[in-house]
N, C-alpha and C positions, 0 to 999 in steps of 0.2 A: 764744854767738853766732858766727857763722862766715859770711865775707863772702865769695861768689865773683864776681871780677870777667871781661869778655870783652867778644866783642860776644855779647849775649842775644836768643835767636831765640824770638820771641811770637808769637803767635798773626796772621800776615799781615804781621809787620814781625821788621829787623833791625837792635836797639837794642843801642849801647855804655853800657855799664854793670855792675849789681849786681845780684845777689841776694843777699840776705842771709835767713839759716838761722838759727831761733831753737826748740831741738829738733828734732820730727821734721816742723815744717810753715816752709815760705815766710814769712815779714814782712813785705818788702817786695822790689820789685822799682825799681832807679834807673836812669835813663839821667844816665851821667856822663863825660867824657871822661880820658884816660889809663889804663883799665880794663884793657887789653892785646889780646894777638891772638887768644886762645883764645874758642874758639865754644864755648858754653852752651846745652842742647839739655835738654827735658823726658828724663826718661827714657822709654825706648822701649816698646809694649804692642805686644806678640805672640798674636796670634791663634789661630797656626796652628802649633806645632811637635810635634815627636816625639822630639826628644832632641839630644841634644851632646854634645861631651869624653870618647865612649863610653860614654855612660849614655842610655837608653832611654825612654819615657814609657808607650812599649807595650804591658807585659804587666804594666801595676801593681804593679811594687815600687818600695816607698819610696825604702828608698836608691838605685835606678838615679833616681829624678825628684828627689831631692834635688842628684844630682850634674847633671844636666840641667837642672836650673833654676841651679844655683849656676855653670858654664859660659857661659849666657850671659847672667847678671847682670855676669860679667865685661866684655861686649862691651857692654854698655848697656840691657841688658832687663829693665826695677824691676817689671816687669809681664807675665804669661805663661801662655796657658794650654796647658794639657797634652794635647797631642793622641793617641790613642787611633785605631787605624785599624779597618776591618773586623773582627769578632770574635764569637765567640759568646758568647751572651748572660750564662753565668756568669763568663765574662773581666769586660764591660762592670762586671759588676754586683757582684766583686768590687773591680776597678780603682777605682768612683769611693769605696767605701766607705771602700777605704785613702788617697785621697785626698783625702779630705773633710776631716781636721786637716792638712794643707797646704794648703789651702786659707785654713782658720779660722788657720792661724797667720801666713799670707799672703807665705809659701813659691809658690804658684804661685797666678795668679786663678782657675783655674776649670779643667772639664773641656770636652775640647770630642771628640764623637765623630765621625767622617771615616769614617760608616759605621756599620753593612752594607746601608744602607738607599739604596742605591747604583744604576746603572744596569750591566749584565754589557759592555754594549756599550763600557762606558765609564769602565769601573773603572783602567783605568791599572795602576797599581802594586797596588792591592786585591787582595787575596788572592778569587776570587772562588767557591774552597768554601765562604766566609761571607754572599754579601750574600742579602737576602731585602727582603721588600717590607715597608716601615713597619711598624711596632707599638705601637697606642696605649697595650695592655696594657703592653709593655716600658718605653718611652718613662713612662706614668705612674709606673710603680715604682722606674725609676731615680733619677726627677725627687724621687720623695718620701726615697729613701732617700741623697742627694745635699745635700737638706738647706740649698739654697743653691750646691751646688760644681757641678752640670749649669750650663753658660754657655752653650751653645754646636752644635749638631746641621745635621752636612750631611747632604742630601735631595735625591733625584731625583725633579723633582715631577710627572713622569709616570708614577710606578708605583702602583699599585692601593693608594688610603687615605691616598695622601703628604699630601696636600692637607686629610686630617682629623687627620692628624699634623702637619703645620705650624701649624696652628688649637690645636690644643691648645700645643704649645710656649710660640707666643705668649701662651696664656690663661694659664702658669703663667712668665711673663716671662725664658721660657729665648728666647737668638736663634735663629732656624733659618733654614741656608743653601741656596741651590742650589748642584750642584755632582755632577761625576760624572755628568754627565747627558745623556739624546740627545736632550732634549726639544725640542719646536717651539717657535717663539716666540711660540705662544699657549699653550700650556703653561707655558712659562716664566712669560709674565703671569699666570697662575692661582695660579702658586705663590708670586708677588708677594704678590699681592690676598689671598692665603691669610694671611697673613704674615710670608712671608720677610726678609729686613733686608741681606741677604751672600748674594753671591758667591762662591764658593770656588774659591780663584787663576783667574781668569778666563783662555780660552781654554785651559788644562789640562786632561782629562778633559771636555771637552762635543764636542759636534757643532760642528765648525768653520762660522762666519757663510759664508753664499750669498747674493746678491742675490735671490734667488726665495723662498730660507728662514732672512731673518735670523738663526734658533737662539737660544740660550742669551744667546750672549755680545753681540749687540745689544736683545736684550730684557733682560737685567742694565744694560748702560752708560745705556740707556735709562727708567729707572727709577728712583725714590728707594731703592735699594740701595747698601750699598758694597761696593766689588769689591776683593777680595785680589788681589795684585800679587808674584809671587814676583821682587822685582827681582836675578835671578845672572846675569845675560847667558848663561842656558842653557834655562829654562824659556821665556822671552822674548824676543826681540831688543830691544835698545836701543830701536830705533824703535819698535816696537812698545809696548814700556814705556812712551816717551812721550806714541804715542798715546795707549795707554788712559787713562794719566793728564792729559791734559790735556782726554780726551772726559768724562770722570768728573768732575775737579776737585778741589783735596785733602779737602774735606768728603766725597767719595765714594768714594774711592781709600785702601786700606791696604795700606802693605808689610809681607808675612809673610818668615818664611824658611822653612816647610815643610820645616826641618829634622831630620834623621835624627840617631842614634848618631854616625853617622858624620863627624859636624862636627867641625875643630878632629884631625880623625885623621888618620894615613898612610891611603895608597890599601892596597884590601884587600877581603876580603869579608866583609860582614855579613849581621843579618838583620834582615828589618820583618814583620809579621807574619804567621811563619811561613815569608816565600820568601825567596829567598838573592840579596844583592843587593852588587853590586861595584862597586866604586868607583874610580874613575881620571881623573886632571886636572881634580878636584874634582865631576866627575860619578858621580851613582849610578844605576844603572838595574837593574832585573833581570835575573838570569843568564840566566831562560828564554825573556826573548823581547825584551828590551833597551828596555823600555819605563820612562822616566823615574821615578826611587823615590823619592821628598824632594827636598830637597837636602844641600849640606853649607854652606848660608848663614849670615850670622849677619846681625843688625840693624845695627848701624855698617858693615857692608859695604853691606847693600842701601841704607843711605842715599846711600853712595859712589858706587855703579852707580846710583842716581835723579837726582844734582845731573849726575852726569857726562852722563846720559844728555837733560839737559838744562832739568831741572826747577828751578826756584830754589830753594833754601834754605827759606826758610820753609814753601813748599810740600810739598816732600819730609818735614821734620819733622812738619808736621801730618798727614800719611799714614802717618808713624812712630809719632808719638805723641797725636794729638789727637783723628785722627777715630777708633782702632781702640780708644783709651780710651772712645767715648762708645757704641758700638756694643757696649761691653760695661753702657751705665749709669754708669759710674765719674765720681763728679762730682767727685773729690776728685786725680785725677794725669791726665796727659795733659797740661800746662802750666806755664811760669815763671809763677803770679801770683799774689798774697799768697791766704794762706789753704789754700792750697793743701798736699799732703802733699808734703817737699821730695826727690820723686827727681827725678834729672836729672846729665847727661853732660857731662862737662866736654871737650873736640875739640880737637885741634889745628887750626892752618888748613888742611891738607888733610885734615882730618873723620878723624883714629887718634883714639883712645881714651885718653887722660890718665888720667882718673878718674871713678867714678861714688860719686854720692851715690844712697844708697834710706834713704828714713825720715830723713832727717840725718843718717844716718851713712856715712862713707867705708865704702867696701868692698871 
């Protein structure tokens, strides 16, 4: 049994007390006074990364997403999935097959692909030798030979079939996101209605909102979707950050880190799939046209830049950990409260990193 005391941040409220760990699940959860100062936080679900601590998610090898996943379990993330950018199709479809026992041994949650199935106009950092327009063919064979580990697929649902490719996803209870895309904001609605679920890091990669042609990013905020949130105070301005999170709400708002290799590294140059991308005062962009490549975030950080940027405490957590937990189905993490599987971040008062429990066990 293992008793962590704090103040425990639940689900809309910030209670002094306990959890107490019995194995690898929650028991109970006490509000008690002289618990201490440290802040007790679900552990963090990550959406959206590509790698860290110089190990890659990219071009599917094990050990680069062993060291990738184990990097930012350090920083708070008990939950993760492996992001995968533009790529041709024997990459995709070797990637998720080696991936599939990290997944089952729950090393990482899931695959999630960030392409090729993309807009040219609006590919960003995407390598755009690879993007092509939807493939139900694809998309069914990976799903079957994934096995459970496909979580996850971004989509520009303007391009020719997106729309019977988001339809299928959903029929086979994979999420599919907008994202990367130029579409109009009835477009964007279709690919709702389609059934989309996520945003992908909003206002990144779409056609910037106009009063005449709302776009992407008010027909997302506007919508039962939730919208990824790269909180580095580089993809986003603060303010901004807080817009969107308080137009959203934290039931609809998740912070990702869209992070690269390049986390947690010296400045320097890397690569993401396939272009050469350089890194400086924890910016990365690409060498060829200086267009933003990831990031180099982590989750305890983006939590730091959401309270900071003016979001309260519970709120930012459950953007961290509750709502990007349910968006994946996951009924069992994303929260302090019995029954539950005991991961979760133990903070100091200004939200570093102590210690993290996954499964019950310190890590």
């Amino acid at each position: 049994m293992t008793r962590i005391g704090g103040r425990i941040v639940r689900p809309g409220a910030v209670v002094e007390g306990y959890v107490e760990v019995d194995g690898p699940t929650i028991l109970s959860v006490e509000a008690a006074g002289g618990a201490g100062d440290d802040i007790v936080v679900p552990g963090f679900v990550d959406l959206h990364c590509h790698g860290g601590g110089g190990h890659t998610f990219t071009t599917g090898d094990v050990a680069a997403a062993r060291g990738a996943a184990a990097f930012h379990l350090g920083h708070g993330t008990t939950t993760m999935l492996a992001s995968l950018v533009s790529s041709p199709f024997e990459l995709m479809r070797d990637a998720t097959a080696a991936y599939r026992p990290l997944v089952e041994a729950g090393v990482i949650g899931g695959v999630h692909y960030e392409g090729p199935y993309l807009s040219g106009v609006r590919c960003g950092a995407q390598n755009p030798e690879f993007l092509r327009d939807p493939s139900a063919d694809e998309l069914t064979e990976l799903i079957k030979l994934g096995e459970g580990a496909v979580r996850l697929v971004t989509i520009a649902p303007e391009l020719p079939g997106a729309l019977e490719a988001i339809a299928l996803l959903r029929e086979h209870g994979v999420a599919a996101a907008v994202g990367h895309t130029d579409a109009t904001y009835e477009q964007t609605l279709a690919g709702v209605n389609a059934g989309a679920t996520v945003g992908t890091h909003l206002f990144n990669g779409m056609r910037p909102p106009h009063h005449r042609e709302p776009g992407p990013v008010v027909g997302l905020l506007s919508s039962p979707v939730v919208c990824e949130l790269i909180a580095d105070n580089i993809h986003l301005h603060p303010g901004m950050l807080a817009f969107a999170a308080r137009t959203a709400g934290p039931d609809k708002a998740a912070l990702i880190t869209d992070a690269i290799d390049a986390t947690g590294m010296a400045d320097g140059t890397y690569d993401l799939g396939g272009q050469q991308v350089v890194v400086a005062d924890r910016a990365a962009r690409l060498a060829r046209d200086g267009s933003i490549a990831g990031s180099t975030l982590t989750m305890d950080e983006a939590l730091r830049n959401t309270v900071a940027a003016g979001i309260g405490l519970a709120e930012a957590v459950a953007m961290a950990s509750t709502t990007p937990a349910r968006v994946l189905g996951l009924g069992d993490v994303g929260a302090l409260e019995a029954g539950l599987r005991a991961d979760l971040v133990v903070l100091s008062p200004d939200l570093q990193v102590k210690r993290v429990m996954r499964s019950g066990r310190w890590v």
